[in-house]
N, C-alpha and C positions, 0 to 999 in steps of 0.2 A: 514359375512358368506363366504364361502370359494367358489371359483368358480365352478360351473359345469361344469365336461370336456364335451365337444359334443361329440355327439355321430355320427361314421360315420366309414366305412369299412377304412382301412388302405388305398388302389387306391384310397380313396376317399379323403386324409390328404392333411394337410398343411403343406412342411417339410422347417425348420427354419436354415440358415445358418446365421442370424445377427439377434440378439433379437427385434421384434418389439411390440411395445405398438399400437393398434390400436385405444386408446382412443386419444393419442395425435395426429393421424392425420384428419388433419382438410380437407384436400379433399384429390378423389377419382379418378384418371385416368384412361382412356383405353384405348386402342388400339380396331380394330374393326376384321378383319380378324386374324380370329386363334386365338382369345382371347375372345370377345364377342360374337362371332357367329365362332362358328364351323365347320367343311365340309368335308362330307365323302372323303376321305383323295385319294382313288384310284379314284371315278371319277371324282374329279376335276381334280388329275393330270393327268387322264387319256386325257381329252379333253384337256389339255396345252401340252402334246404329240404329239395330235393330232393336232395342230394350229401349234407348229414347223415342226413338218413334211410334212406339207402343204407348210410352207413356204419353207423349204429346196429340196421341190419337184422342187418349182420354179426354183430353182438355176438350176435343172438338174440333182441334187444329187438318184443315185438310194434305195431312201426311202421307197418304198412300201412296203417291204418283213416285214420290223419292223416292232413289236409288243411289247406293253407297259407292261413294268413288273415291280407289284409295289414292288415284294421283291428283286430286283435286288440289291437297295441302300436303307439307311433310315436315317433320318435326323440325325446331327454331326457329319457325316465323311467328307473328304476332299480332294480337287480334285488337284491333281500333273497336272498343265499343258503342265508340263514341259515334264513331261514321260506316259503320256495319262493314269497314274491310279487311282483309288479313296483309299484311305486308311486310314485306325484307327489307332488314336497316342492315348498313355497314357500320362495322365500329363505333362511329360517331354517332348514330343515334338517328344519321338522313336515309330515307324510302327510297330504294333504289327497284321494288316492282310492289305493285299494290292490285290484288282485286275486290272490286264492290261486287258482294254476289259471288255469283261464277262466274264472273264475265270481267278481263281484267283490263286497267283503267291503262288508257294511254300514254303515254309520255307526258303532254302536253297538261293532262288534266290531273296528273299523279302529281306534276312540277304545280299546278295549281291549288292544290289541296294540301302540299305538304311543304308549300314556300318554307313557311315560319316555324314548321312545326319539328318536332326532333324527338323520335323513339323514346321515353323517359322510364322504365320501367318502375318508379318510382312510385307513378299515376297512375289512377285506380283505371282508367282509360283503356291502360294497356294489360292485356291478358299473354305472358310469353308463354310459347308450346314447348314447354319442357323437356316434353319424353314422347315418346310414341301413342301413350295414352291418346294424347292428346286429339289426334288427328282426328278420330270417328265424332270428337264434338265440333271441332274446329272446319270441317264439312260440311256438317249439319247445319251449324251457322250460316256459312255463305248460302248454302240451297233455302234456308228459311229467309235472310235478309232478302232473293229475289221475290217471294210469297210476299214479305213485308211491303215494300216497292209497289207489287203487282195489287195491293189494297186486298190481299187474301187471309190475314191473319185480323185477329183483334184492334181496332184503330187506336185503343191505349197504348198498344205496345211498340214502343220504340227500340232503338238497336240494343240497349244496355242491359235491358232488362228483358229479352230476347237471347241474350247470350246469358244472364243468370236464370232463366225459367230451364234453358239444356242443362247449365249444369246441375241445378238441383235435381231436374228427372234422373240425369246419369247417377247424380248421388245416392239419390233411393235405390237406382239399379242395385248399385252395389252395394247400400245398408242392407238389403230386402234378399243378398245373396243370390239373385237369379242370373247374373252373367257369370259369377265364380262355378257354382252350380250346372252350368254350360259345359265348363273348362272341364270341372271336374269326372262329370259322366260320361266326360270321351278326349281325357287328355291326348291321347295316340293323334289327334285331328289337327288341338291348338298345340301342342310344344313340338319345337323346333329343338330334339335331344341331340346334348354332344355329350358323349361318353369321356370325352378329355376332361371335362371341368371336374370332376368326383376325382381321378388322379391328381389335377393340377392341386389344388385341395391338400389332396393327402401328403404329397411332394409336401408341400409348406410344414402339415402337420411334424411328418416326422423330421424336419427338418429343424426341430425346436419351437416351430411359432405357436402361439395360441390362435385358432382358426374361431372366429366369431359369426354367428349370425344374425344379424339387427335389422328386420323388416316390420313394413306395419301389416303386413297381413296375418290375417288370425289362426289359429292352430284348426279350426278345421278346414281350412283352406290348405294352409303351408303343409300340414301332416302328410296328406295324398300328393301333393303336388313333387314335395323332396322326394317322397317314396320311390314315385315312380321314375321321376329322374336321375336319383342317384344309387339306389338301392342294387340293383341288378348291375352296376358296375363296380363295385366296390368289393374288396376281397373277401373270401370267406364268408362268413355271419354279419359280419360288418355292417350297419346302415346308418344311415345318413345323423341320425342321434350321438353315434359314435365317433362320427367327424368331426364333428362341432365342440369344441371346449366350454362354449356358452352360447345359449340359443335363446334368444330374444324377439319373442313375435307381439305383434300390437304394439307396436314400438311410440308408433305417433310419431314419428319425423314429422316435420324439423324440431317441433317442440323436446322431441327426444332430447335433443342439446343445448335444452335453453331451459329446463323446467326441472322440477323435482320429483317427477310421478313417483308413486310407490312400483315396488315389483310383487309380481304374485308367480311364484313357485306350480309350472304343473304336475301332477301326483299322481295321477292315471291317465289310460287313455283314451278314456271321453273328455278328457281338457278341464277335468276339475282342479280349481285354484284352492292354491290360501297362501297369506301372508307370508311374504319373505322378512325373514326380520334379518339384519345382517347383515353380509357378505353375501355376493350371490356366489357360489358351487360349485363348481368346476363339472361339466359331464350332466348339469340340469336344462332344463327347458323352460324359461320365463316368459310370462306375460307382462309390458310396460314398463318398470324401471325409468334409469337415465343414464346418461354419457358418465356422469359424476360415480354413479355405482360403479360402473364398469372399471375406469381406471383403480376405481379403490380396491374392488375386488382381487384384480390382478397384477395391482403394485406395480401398476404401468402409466404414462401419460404421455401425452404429447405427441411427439414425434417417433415416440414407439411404436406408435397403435399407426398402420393403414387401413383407409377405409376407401371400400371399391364399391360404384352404385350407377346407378343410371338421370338418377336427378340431380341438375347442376344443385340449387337450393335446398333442396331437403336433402340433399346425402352429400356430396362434394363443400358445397359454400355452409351449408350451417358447420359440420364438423372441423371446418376448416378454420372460421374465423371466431368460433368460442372454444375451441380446446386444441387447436393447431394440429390436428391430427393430420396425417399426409391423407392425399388424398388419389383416387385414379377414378376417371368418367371412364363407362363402357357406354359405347354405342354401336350397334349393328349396322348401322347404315353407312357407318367411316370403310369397309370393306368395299361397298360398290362404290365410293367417292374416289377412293384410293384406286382403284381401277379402273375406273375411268378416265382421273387424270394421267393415268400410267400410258392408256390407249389413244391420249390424246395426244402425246408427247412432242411425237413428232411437225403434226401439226401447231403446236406449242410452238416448239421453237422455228417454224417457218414465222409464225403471227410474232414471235417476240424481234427474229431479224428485219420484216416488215416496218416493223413499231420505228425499231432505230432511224430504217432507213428513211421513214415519215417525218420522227424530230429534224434529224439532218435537213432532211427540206424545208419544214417551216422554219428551221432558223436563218436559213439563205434568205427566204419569202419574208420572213421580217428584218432582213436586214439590206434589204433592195428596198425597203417601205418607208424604212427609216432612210435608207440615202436619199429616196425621192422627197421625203419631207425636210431632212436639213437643206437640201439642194433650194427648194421651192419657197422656203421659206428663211432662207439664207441667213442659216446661225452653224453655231458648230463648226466644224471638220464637215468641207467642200469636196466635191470631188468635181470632175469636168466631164459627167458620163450626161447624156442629153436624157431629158424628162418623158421621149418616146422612147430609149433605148431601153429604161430602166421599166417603163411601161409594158413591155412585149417580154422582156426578160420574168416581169413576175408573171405575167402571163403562162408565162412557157412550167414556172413553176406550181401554178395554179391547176395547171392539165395535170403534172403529174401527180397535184396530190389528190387528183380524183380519181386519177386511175391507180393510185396505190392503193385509195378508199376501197375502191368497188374487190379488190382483191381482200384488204384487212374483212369488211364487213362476215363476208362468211363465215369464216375461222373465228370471229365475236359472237355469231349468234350461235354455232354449235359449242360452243364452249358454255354459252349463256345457258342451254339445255342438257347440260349434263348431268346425268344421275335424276333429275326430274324435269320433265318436260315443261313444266310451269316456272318454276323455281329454280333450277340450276342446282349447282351445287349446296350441300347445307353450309361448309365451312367459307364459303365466298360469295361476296355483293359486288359484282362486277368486280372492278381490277382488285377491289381491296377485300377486308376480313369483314365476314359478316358477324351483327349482334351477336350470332350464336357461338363465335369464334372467340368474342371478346370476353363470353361469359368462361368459355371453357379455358382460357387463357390466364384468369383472373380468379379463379378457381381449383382448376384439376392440375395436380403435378405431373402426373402422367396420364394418356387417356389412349383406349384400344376399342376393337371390335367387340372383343368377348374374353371372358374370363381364363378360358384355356389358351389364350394369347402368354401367359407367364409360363404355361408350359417348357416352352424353347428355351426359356431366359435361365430358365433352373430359381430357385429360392435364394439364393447367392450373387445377383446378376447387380454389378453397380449400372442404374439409368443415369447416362451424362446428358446434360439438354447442350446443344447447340449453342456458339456464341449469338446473343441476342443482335439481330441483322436494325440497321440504321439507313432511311434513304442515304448518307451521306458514306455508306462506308464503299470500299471498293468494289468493283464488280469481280 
């Protein structure tokens, strides 16, 4: 019998860039922040805001006036250290909107600044926003670079090392535990619970797979954080220890898939360690390891193993390009993207019949340009149309193509607003694919909203990706 498609809202899909069979994978990985457990997106970063500006208070820096703004930035753009701006590149690596500060830089003066220049993420220059994390520093940023500008910070301190002074305060935030610490004493506040994900889960479990856990957060963090997440939805006695066939915290992504750490075995639970020697266990709780343990432990490799996360590079691209593991991005924000373009639809296809009926005209308008230049300048194929006739004729096409303008422009600039008033879209740079699209394209075999999205699909569900689309192919 033929499969049943699931049934699920479009923000609710699973969209396929690499065909996967999810019968043939034999286990199941996750990431734990921003993948399994989710988090109201403004006040988590609100309060990592808060923890750098406390520290930056330290320094003497005058902090107090800022205020955390979470439409300022949003995840996949990319931070210029070099010229204190944040900016959206499309595929190719060109700046398609830039701000210095909060204040965003013109057309004119974005095209001046980024003539020569091409997104390289390569260069130390470029900082890309990853994940959500990201935004409460990437904020911070631009509100500091106008202090920098305004001669109100330290006169040492130029844009580069102004974006590494945030990151190291954020960093002690969180070596120093006082934003985990936050989460922890009133999780009810930051997570965003879905009671699907601990079924979605268990589906796989019993389904034969082996269900993995592979985060860098630390077991006194992760311990309360699954609990409460997944605990009270799970059958019976059942907790979230029980889900898991291997559970590996402190993981250190990416180095996870590039290095040989040892693994430490936890044995109670206050998180005391020792030495794993061996195989790791089936039904244990590990501190650090590697990708290499893992396959050897479960006589798995490769394309057996998926692994689901929220970071393009530390969980989708490193597992991807040193042990070919399949791989799926989650990201919460493709649900209002998908929605929005759903809601825009219509006006879509008004701006796309517009478009056509624009080329149609400039190719008459250049081709009355051309007749008046061969005509004028008497080469080519002649015609006997007179040089005023052909004069009023483009004329006549000139009017219309400003008044198809003044209709197109609207339907450009609300579309250029969508899902972020600053930004637009994450997955789009004007007509083309943004950076963020090309990482995730390059990357992730399949990528969704959220992890209870495999719900629908069942454990059994072949992902077929689309034929790969070519400007050349048919409409």
């Amino acid at each position: 019998m033929p499969e049943h498609p699931p049934t699920f809202s479009r923000p609710r899909g699973i969209f396929c860039n690499r065909t996967l069979n999810l019968r043939t994978i034999r286990a199941v990985g996750y990431d734990m922040d921003y993948t399994l457990l989710h988090y109201h997106v403004a006040l988590w970063e609100e309060r990592a805001y808060t923890h750098v500006k406390s520290g930056l208070k330290k320094l003497g820096w005058p902090v107090d006036g800022l205020v955390f703004d979470p439409e300022l930035v949003t995840q996949g753009l990319v931070v210029d250290t070099e010229l204190g701006n944040v900016v959206k590149a499309n595929r190719f690596g060109y700046v398609k909107r830039a701000f210095h500060g909060t204040k965003p830089l013109s057309f004119e003066d974005m095209r001046d600044t980024y003539r020569r220049t091409l997104v390289d993420l390569h260069e130390s220059r470029w900082k890309f926003m990853n994940t959500l994390f990201s935004i409460s520093e990437a904020g911070l940023y631009l509100q500091l670079v106008d202090l920098i500008d305004a001669g109100a910070l330290p006169a040492r301190l130029d844009y580069d090392r102004l974006y590494k002074t945030i990151r190291r305060t954020l960093d002690a935030a969180h070596l120093e535990g006082r934003l985990k610490a936050d989460i922890i004493a009133d999780p009810n506040r930051f997570v965003d619970l879905d009671p699907e994900v601990p079924l979605t889960l268990l589906d796989q479990k019993r389904a034969g797979k082996k269900v993995l856990l592979i985060t860098n957060s630390e077991w006194s963090y992760a311990v309360p954080m699954l609990s409460y997440a997944f605990d009270s939805f799970l059958p019976g006695d059942m907790t979230w220890r029980d889900l898991f066939d291997l559970a590996i915290l402190g993981a250190r992504k990416p180095m996870f898939f590039s290095e040989s750490a040892p693994a430490y075995e936890v044995v109670d639970d206050d998180g005391l360690l020792r030495p794993a020697n061996g195989k790791l266990k089936e039904g244990n709780v590990y501190v650090g390891g590697n990708a290499t343990l893992v396959e050897a432990s479960l006589g798995l490799r490769g394309e057996e193993i998926l692994y689901v996360g929220d970071h393009i590079f530390a969980d989708v691209k490193a597992s991807k390009s040193v042990f070919r593991w399949r791989t799926a991005l989650v990201f919460r924000s493709l649900e209002d993207e998908v929605a929005a373009l759903e809601g825009f639809q219509a006006d879509q296809d008004k701006l796309s019949v517009l478009m056509v009926e624009k080329e149609e005209l400039e190719a008459q308008y250049s081709a009355l340009r051309l007749e008046k230049l061969r005509n004028g300048k008497r080469y080519g194929p002649q015609t006997d149309h007179a040089s005023g006739t052909l004069t009023r004729e483009m004329q006549t096409h000139r009017a219309a193509l400003v008044t198809l303008d003044e209709q197109i422009r609207p339907l450009v600039q609300t579309a250029g607003k969508l899902v972020n008033t600053n930004w637009g879209p994450l997955l789009r740079a004007g007509n083309d694919k943004s950076h963020f699209a090309r990482q995730l394209e390059a990357s992730a075999d399949v990528y969704t909203a959220r992890v209870s999205n495999f719900l629908a699909y069942t454990p059994f569900v072949y992902l077929r990706s689309e034929r790969g689309s070519l400007p050349h192919d048919p409409e």
